[in-house]
C-alpha positions as CSV (number, residue, x, y, z in Angstrom):
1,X,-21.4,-3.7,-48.7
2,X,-18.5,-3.6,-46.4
3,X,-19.8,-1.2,-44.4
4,X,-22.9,-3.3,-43.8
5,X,-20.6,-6.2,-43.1
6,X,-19.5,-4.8,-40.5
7,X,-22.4,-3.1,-39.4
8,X,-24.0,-6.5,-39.0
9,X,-21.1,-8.5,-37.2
10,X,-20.8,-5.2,-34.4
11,X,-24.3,-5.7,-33.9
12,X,-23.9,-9.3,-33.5
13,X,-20.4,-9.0,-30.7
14,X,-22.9,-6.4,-28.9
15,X,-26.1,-9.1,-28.6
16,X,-23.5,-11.7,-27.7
17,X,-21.8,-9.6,-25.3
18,X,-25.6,-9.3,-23.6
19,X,-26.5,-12.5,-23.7
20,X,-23.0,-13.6,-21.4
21,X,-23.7,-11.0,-19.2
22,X,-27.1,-11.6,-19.0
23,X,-26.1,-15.7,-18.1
24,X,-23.4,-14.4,-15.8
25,X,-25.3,-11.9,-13.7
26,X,-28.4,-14.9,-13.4
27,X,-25.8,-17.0,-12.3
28,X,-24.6,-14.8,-10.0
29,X,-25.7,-13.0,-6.2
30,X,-25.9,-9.8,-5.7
31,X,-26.0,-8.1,-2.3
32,X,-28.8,-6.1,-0.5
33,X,-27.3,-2.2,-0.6
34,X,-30.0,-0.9,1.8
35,X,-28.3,-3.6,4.5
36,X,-28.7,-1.7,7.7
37,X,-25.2,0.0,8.4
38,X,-24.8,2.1,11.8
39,X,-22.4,4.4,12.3
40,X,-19.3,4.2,14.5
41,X,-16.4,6.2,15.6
42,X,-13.1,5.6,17.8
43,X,-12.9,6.2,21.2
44,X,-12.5,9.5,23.0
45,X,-9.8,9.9,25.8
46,X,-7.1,7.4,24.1
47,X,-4.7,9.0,26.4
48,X,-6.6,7.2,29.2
49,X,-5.8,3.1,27.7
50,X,-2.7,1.7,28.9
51,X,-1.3,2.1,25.1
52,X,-1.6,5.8,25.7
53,X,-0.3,6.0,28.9
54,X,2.9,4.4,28.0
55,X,4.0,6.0,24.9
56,X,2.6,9.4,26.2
57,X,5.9,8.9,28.8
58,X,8.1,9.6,25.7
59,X,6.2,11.8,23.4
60,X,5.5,14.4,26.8
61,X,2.5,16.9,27.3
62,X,2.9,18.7,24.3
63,X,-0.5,18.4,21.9
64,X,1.4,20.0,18.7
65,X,4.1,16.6,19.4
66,X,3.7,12.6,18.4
67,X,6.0,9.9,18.4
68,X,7.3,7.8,16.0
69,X,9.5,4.7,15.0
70,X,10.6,3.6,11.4
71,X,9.5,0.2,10.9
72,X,12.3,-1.0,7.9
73,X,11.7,-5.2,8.2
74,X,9.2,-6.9,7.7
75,X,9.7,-8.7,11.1
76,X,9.5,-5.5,13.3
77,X,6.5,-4.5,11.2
78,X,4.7,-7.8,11.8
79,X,5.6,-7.9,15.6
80,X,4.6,-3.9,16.0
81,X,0.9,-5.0,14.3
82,X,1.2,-8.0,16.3
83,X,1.7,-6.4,19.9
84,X,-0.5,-3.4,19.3
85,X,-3.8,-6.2,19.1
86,X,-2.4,-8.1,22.3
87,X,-2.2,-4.6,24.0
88,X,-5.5,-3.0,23.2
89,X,-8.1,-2.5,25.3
90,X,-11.3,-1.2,23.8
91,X,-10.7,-0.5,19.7
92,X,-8.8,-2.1,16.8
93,X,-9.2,-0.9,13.4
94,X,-7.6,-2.3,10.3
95,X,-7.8,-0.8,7.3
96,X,-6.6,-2.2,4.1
97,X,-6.4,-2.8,0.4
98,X,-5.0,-6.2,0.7
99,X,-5.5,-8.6,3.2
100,X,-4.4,-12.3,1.7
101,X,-4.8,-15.5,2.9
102,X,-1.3,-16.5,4.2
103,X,0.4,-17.3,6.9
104,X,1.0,-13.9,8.3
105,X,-2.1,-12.6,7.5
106,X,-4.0,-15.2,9.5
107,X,-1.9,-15.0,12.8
108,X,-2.4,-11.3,12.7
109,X,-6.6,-11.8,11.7
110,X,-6.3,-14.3,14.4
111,X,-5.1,-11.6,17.0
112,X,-7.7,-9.5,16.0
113,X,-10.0,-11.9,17.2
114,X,-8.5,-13.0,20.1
115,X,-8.4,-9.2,21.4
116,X,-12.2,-9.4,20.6
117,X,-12.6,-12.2,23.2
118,X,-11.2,-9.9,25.7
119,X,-13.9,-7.6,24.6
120,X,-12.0,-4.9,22.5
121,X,-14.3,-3.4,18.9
122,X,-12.9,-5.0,16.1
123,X,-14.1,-3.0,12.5
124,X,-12.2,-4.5,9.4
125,X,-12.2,-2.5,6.2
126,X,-11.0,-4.4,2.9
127,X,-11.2,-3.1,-0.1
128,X,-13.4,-5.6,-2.6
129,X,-10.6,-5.8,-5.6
130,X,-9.0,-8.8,-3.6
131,X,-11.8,-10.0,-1.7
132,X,-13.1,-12.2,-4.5
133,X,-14.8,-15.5,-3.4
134,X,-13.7,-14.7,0.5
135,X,-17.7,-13.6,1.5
136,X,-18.8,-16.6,3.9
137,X,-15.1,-16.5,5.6
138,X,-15.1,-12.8,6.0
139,X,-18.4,-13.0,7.6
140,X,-17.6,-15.8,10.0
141,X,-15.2,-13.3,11.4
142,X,-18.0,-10.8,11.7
143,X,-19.9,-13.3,13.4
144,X,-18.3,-12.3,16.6
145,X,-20.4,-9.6,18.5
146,X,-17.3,-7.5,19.2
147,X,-16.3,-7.5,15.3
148,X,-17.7,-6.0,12.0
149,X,-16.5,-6.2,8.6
150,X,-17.2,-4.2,6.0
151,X,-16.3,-4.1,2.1
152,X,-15.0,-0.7,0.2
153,X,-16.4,0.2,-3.2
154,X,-17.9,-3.4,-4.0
155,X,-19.0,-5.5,-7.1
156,X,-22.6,-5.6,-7.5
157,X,-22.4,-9.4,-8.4
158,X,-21.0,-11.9,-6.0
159,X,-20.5,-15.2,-8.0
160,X,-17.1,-17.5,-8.1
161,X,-16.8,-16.6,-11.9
162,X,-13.7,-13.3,-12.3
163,X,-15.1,-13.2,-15.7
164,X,-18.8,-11.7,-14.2
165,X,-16.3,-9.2,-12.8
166,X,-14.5,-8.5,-15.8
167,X,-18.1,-7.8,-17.7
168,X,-18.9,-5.0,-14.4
169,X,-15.6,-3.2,-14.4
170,X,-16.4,-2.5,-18.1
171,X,-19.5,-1.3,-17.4
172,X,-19.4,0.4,-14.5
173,X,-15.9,1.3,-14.6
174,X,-16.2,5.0,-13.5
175,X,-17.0,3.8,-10.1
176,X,-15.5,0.2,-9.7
177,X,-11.9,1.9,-11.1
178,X,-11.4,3.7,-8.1
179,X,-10.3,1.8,-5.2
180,X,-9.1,2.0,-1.5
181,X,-5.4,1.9,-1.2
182,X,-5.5,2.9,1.9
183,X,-3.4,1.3,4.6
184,X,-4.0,1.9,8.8
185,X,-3.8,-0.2,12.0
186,X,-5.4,1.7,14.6
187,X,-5.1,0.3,18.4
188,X,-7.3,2.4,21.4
189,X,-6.9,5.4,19.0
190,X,-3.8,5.7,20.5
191,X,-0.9,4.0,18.5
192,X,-1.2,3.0,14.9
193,X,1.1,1.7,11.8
194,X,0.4,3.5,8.7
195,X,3.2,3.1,5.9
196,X,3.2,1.1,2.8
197,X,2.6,-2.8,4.0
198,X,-0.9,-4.6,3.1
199,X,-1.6,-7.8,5.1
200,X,0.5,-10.9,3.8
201,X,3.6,-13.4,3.6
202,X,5.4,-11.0,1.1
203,X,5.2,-7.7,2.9
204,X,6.4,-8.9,6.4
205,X,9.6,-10.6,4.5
206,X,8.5,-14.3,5.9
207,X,10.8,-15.8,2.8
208,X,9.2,-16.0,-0.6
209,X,10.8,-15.1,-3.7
210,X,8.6,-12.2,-4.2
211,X,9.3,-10.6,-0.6
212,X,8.6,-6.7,-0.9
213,X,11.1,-4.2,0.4
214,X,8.7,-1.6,2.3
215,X,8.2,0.5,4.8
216,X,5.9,1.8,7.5
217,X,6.2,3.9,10.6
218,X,4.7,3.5,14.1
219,X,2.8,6.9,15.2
220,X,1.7,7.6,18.7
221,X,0.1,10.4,20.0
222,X,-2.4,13.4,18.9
223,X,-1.5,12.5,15.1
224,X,-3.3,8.7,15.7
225,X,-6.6,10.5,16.3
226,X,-6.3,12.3,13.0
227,X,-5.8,8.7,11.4
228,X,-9.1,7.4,13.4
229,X,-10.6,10.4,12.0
230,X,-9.9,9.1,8.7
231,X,-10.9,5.9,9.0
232,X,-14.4,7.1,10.7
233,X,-15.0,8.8,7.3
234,X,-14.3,6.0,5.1
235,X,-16.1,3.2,7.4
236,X,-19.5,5.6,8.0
237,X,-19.4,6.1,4.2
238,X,-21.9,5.1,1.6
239,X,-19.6,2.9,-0.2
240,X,-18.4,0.6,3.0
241,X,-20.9,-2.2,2.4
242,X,-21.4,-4.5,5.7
243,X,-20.2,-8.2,5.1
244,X,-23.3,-9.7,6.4
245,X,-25.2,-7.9,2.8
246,X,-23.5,-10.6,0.5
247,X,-24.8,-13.9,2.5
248,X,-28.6,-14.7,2.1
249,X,-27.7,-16.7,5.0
250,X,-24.6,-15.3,7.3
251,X,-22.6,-17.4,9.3
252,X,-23.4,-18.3,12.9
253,X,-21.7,-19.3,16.2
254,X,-20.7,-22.6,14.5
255,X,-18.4,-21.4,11.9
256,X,-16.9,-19.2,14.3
257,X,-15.7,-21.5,16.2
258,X,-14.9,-23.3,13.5
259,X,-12.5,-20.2,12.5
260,X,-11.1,-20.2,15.5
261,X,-10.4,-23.2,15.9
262,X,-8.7,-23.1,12.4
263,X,-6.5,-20.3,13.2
264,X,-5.1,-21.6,16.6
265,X,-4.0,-24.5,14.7
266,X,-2.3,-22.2,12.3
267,X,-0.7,-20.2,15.3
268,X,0.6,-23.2,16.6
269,X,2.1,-24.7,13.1
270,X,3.9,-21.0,13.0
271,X,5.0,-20.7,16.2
272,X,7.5,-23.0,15.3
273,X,8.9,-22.0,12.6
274,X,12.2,-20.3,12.1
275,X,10.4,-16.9,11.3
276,X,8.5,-17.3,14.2
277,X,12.1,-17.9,16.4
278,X,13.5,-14.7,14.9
279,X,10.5,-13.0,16.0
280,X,10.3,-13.7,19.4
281,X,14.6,-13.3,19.5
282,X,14.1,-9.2,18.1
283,X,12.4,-8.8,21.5
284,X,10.0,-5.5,20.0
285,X,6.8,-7.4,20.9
286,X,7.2,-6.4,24.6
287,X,9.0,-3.1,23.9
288,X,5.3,-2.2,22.0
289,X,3.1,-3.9,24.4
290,X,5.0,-1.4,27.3
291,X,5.3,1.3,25.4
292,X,9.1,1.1,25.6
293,X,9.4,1.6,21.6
294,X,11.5,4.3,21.1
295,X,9.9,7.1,19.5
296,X,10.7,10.6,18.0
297,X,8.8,13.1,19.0
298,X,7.6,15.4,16.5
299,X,4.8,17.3,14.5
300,X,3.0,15.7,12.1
301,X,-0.2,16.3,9.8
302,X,-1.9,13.2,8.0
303,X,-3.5,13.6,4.2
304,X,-5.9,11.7,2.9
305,X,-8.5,11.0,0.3
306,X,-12.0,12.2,1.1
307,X,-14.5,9.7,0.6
308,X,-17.1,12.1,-1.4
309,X,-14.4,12.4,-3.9
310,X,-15.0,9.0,-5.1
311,X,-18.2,9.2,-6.8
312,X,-17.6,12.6,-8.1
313,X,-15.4,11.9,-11.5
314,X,-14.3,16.0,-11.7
315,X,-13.3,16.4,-8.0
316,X,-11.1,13.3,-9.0
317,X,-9.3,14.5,-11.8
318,X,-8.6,18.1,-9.8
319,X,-6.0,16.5,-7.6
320,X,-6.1,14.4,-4.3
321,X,-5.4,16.0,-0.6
322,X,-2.1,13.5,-0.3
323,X,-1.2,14.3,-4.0
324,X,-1.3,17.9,-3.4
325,X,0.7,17.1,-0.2
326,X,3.5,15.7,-1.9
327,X,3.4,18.5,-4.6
328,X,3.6,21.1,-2.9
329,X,6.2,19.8,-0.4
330,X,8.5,19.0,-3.0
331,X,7.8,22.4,-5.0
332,X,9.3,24.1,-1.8
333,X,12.6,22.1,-1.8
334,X,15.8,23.7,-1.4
335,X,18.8,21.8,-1.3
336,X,17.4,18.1,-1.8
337,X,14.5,15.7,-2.6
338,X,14.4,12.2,-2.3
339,X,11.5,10.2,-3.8
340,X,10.7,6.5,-3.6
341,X,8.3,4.7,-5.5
342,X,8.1,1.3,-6.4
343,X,5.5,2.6,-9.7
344,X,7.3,6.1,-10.4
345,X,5.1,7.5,-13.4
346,X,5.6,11.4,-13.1
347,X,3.4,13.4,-16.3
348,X,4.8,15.5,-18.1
349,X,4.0,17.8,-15.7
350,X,6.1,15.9,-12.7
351,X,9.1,16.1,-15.3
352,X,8.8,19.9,-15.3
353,X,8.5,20.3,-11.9
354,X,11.9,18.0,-10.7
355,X,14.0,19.2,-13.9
356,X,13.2,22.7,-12.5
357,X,14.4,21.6,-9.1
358,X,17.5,20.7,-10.8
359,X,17.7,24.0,-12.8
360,X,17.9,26.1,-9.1
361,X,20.3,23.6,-7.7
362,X,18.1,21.1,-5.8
363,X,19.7,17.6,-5.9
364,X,17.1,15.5,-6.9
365,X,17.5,11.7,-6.6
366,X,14.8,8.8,-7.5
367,X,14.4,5.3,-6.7
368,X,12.3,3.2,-8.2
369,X,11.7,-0.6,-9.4
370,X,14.2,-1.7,-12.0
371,X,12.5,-3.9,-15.1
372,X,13.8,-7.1,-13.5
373,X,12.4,-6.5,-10.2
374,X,8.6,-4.9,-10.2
375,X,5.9,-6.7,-10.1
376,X,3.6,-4.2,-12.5
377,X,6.1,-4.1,-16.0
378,X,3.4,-2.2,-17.2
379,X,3.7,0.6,-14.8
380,X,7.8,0.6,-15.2
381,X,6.4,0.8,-19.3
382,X,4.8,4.0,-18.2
383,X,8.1,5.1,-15.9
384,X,10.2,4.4,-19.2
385,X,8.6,7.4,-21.2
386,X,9.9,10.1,-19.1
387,X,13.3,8.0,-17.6
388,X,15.6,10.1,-20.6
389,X,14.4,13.5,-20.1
390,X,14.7,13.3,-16.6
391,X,18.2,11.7,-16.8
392,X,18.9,14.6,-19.2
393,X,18.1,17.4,-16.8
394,X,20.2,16.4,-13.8
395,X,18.0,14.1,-11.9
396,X,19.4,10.5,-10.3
397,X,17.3,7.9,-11.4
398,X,18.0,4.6,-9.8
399,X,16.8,1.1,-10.2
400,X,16.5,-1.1,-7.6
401,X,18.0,-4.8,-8.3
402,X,16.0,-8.5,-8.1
403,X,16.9,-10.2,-5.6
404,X,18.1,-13.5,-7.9
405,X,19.2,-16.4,-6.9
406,X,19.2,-15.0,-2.9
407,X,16.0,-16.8,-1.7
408,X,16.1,-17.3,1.5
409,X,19.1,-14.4,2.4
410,X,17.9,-11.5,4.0
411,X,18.9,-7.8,3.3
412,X,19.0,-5.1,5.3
413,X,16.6,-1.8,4.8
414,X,14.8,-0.4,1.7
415,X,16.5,-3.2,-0.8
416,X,15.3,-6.1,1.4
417,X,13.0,-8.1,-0.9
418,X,12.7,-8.9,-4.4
419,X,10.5,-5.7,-5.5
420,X,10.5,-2.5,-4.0
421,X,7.0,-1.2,-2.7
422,X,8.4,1.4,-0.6
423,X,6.2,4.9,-1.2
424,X,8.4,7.8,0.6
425,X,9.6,11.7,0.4
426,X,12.1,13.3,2.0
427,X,12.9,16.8,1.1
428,X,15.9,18.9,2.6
429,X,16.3,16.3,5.3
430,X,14.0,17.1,7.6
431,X,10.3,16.5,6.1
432,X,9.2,13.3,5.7
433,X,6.2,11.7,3.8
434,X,5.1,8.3,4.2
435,X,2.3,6.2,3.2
436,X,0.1,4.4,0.4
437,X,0.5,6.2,-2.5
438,X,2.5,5.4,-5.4
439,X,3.8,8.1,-7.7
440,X,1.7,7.4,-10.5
441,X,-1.5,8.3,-12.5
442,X,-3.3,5.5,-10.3
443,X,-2.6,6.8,-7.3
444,X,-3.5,10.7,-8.3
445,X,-6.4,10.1,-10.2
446,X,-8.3,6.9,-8.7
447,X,-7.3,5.3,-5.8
448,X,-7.9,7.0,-2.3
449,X,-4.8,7.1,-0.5
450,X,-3.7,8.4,3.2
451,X,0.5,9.8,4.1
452,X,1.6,10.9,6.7
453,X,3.6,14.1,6.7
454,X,6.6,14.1,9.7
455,X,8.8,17.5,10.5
456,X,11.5,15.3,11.5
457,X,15.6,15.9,11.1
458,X,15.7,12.6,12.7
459,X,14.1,10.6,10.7
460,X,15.1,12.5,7.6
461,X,18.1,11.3,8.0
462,X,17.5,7.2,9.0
463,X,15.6,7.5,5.9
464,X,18.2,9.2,3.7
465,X,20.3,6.9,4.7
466,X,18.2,3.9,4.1
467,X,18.0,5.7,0.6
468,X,22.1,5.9,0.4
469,X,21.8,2.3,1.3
470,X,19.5,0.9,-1.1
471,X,20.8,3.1,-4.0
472,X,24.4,2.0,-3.8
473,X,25.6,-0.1,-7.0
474,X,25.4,-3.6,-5.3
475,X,22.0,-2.7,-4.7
476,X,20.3,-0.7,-7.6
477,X,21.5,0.3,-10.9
478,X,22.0,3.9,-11.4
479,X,20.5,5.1,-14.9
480,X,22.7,7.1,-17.2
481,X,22.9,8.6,-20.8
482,X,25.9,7.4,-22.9
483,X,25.8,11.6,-24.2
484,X,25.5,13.8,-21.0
485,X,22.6,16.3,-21.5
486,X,20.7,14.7,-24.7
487,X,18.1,12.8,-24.1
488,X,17.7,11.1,-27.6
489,X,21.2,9.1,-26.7
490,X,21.5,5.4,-25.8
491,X,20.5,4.3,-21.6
492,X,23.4,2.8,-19.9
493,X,22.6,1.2,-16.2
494,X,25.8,1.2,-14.1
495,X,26.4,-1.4,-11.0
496,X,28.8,-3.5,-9.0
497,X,28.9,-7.0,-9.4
498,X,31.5,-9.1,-7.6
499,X,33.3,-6.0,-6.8
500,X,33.6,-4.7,-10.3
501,X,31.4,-1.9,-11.7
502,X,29.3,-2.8,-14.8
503,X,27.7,-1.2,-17.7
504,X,24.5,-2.5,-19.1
505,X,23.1,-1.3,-22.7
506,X,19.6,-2.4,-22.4
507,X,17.5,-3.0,-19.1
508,X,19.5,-5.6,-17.4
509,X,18.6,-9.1,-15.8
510,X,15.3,-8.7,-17.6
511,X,14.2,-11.2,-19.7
512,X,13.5,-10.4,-23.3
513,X,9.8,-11.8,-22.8
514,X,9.4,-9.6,-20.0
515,X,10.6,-6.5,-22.1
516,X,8.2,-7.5,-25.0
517,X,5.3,-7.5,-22.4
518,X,6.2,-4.4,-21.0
519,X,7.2,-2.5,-24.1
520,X,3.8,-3.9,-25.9
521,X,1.3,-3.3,-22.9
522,X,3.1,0.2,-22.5
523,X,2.2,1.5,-25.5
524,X,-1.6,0.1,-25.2
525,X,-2.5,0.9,-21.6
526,X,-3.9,4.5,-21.2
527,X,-1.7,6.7,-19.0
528,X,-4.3,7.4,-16.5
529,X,-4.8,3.6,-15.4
530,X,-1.1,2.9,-14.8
């Protein structure tokens, strides 16, 4: 009888489950897939813009060199995006997971546009995750003739209600799972910014609480036109949905101007704020816009995520291109490697791999999102299973510090904002790995992702530096074991604080309802979705 019982209520939760989802998806648009969608690609001849004329100057002839410039703050990485719209002449593409509806992200939307007026090709690729409800304003953009938008890996069903997405996911997660994490801003094919940053307030450090410390770097040369190459891929592919296909009715001339007009009076509110002063007192806008940035010159190759991958659930679970990338750059290590992640989620197989760094005398050193400072406890959860083991073996683990109680008071480098979001590698000082991808399951197995890989002893050692920097006890916590070698003893986290070094027994400045969250959604979440 019990069985029955229970036989009876399933079947019942199933019928109920299809009758919301039924309501939901009748109450709900969906958009036309066989929208028309012609094909682009970047320009030939960048070298011919005034972008690639000026930075050309410092990179020289050579076609196996590119340039490139660390972009630490969120100021110079603003201004860099910023300058490289004012400057271009015929292309801009932007390419992002994220692009939120801030300050920030308005002025440099607003850019866009404005280089559109002057007749540059605008194409803007968002992924749909945070796109929700942003259709109609999206497409008023696109209603310029010089720009097109277009939406990565979409939800069928368009309506206001997160819960109609909710039901989809579910359903259709084997598809809707896997999303673009891609970041690129791409000007005349000839300079870009590729790095960690998405489009908003908290990644260009304007002065929230939940500032991110990241990092991008400036690339000019040969190397941007792999970049374009990627981007080509991703907005020719099946799964890059044109705006206009979610509006029965898209929006004309009108609600451009409308736009426009919206955003100038934004530009104008911002241009007087203090951010805004300390912008235009770095002076880097008309270093950029010359070409006067300084640059290194150097090789470089670019990985990324092929698009075919995404629909193709085994090719997915093999191993990305930038995955492989990182593995086998850190596999050849011999004297250091330096990781940063802000969601640092190794396998058991990543454990083997560093501790067997350690074991031929590679000096391996982490840094990664304390407890009290990421913004994703559930992926530090993840992190936590493999912290004593890897403590145990030899590896540095550290832990970057919340910024608490600082609002308002910048920092300098990789420990500038409350969270970390800073996804580099730098092994034996000279080879350099920057991009989108954290080092986590997510990032392997599901999201597409693009690096940058930079033969550099130059910037090998800025960012080792940066990593001394943001690693030091006033800054992170370093991780240790109160028995040296046994990974079954009691964590200790070590810092300065007024002067004076500190011992914590448990994961300090958490709260203990953020390490009941984390410790109860770390032992429900699978692995693979962290």
């Amino acid at each position: 009888m019990a069985s029955v019982a229970w036989s009876s209520r399933m079947a019942m939760l199933r019928l109920t489950l299809a009758i919301v989802v039924a309501a939901i998806s009748m109450s709900c648009s969906t958009y036309r897939a066989a929208s028309p969608r012609p094909p682009s690609f970047a320009i030939g001849h960048p070298e011919e813009t005034s972008l690639g004329r000026a930075f050309s100057e410092q990179i020289g002839p050579s076609p196996e060199l590119s340039g490139f410039h660390l972009l630490v703050s969120g100021q110079e990485a603003f201004l860099a995006r910023a300058a490289l719209a004012e400057s271009s002449e015929r292309t801009l593409d932007l390419q992002y997971y994220i692009v939120a509806e801030d300050a920030s992200a308005t002025l440099l939307l607003y850019r866009a546009l404005r280089a559109a007026q002057r007749g540059v090709r605008v194409r803007l690729l968002i992924d749909d995750i945070y796109a929700v409800g942003r259709d109609f304003d999206l497409a008023a953009l696109a209603a310029h003739p010089n720009v097109q938008v277009r939406v990565f890996n979409p939800f069928t069903y368009r309506g206001p209600l997160g819960i109609s997405r909710m039901f989809e996911l579910l359903g259709d997660s084997a598809r809707l799972n896997r999303r673009m994490h891609n970041k690129l801003w791409i000007a005349d094919n000839a300079v870009a910014v590729i790095g960690g940053r998405n489009l908003g307030d908290a990644y260009f450090n304007v002065g929230t609480d939940n500032d991110f410390a990241d990092l991008d770097v400036l690339a000019a040369g040969p190397v941007v036109m792999e970049m374009s190459r990627s981007f080509d891929e991703y907005w020719n592919s099946e799964s890059a949905i044109p705006i206009a296909a979610f509006l029965d009715t898209p929006p004309g001339a009108a609600q451009l101007e409308l736009a426009l007009s919206r955003m100038a009076a934004h530009a104008e509110r911002f241009h007087a704020t203090e951010y805004a002063r300390t912008l235009r007192a770095s002076g880097i806008g008309p270093l950029v816009r010359a070409g006067r940035f300084p640059l290194v010159p150097a090789p470089a190759t670019v990985y990324d995520t092929h698009v075919p991958a995404l629909a193709d659930v085994g090719t997915a679970k093999q191993g990305r291109p930038v995955a492989m990338a990182i593995r086998r750059l850190v596999e050849n290590a011999q004297h250091e490697t330096i990781l940063i992640s802000p969601y640092f989620i190794p396998s058991a197989r990543g454990v083997d791999l560093l501790c067997g760094l350690v074991k031929r005398g590679v000096h391996v050193r982490v840094l990664t999102n304390s407890l009290a400072s990421t913004d994703v406890p559930v992926a530090h959860a993840g992190y936590t299973r493999y912290r004593p083991r890897l403590i145990a073996c030899g590896v540095g683990l550290h832990e970057m510090r919340p910024r608490v109680g600082q609002s308002g008071k910048y920092r300098p480098g990789l420990s500038s904002g409350a969270s970390l979001h800073v996804k580099a590698v730098v092994v034996d000082g000279k080879s350099v790995l920057i991009g989108s991808m954290n080092l986590d399951p997510r990032s392997r197995q599901s999201n597409t992702e693009i690096g940058i890989l930079i033969e550099s002893t130059v910037l090998g050692t800025q960012l080792a530096t940066l990593f001394e920097e943001a690693s030091a006890p006033e800054q992170a916590f370093r991780v240790e074991l109160t028995e040296l070698g046994n990974k079954n003893a009691a964590l200790v986290w070590v810092g300065r604080e007024d002067g004076k070094l500190v011992r914590y027994g448990s994961e300090p400045l958490a709260s203990v309802w953020r390490r009941m969250i984390a410790g109860l959604l770390g032992t429900l979440a699978p692995e693979e979705l962290l």
